[in-house]
N, C-alpha and C positions, 0 to 999 in steps of 0.2 A: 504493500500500500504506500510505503512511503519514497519507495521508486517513483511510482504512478504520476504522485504528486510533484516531485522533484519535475521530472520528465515535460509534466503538463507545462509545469512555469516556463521551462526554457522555453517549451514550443511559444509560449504566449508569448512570451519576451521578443522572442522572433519575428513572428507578427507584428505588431506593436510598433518596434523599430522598421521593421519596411513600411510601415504605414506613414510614417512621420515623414511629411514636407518641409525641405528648408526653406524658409521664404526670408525677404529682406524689403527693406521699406527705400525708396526716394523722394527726396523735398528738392522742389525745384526754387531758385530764389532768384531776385533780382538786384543787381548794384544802385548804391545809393547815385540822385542825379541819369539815372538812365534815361531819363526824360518817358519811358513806357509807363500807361495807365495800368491798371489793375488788366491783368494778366490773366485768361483763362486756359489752365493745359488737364488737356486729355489724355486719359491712360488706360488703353484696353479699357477703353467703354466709359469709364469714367471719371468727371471731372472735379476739378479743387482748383481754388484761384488764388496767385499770387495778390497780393494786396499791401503789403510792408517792403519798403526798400534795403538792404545792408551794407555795411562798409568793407563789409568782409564777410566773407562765408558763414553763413548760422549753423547750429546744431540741427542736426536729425529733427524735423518735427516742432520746428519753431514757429512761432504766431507768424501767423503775414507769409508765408511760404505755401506753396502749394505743394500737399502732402500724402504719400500714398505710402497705405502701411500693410505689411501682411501679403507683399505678392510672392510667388512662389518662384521660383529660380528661374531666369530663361532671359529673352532675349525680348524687350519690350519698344514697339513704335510710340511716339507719344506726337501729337501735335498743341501748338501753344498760337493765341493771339489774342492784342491789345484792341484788335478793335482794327489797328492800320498795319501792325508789323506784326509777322506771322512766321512761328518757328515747327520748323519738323526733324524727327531725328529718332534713332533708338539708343536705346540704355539698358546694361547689360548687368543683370538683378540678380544677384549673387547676396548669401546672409551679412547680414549686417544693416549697413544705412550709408546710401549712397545721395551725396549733394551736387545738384549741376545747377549751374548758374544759367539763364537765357540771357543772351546779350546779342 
C-alpha cells in the first residue's frame, strides 16, 4: 500500500509539472516630451493604453504604461497608435517582465 501511494504522487507530480505554463508579462512605455498622446497598443487581441510619460525606463507594470501580464511564452505581434503615429512590431515573451519603449 505504501508503494501505491508513493508511486501515485510521483505520477501526479509529473502531471502537474507538464501542465505548468511559463508565461511573462510586457509594459510598453513612453519617453518623457515624446510629444505622442495617450497611446493605444494591442496584444493578441487585446488592448491597454499608455497614458504617463518617463525619463527612463519604468518597472514591470507601472501606472501610465500599457501592460500585459500572464502571457504564455512565444513570439507576440503587437500594434500601437496615438491617434496620428502608428507603431507595429513583435516581442519575444519569455518569463519574466519585458519593457519596450515606443518611440
Amino acid at each position: 500500500m505504501k508503494k501505491l501511494i508513493n508511486i501515485s504522487f510521483v505520477v501526479f507530480a509529473l502531471l502537474l509539472l507538464q501542465s505548468c505554463t511559463k508565461t511573462g508579462d510586457v509594459t510598453f512605455w513612453q519617453a518623457t516630451n515624446s510629444g505622442f498622446g495617450i497611446t493605444v497598443v494591442e496584444l493578441s487581441g487585446i488592448t491597454s493604453n499608455i497614458t504617463s510619460e518617463y525619463s527612463a525606463a519604468p518597472d514591470c507594470g507601472d501606472a501610465g504604461c500599457a501592460v500585459f501580464n500572464g502571457l504564455e511564452e512565444g513570439l507576440y505581434s503587437y500594434s500601437a497608435s496615438d491617434g496620428s503615429a502608428v507603431w507595429y512590431g513583435t516581442v519575444d515573451v519569455e518569463s519574466g517582465c519585458l519593457t519596450l519603449e515606443l518611440y
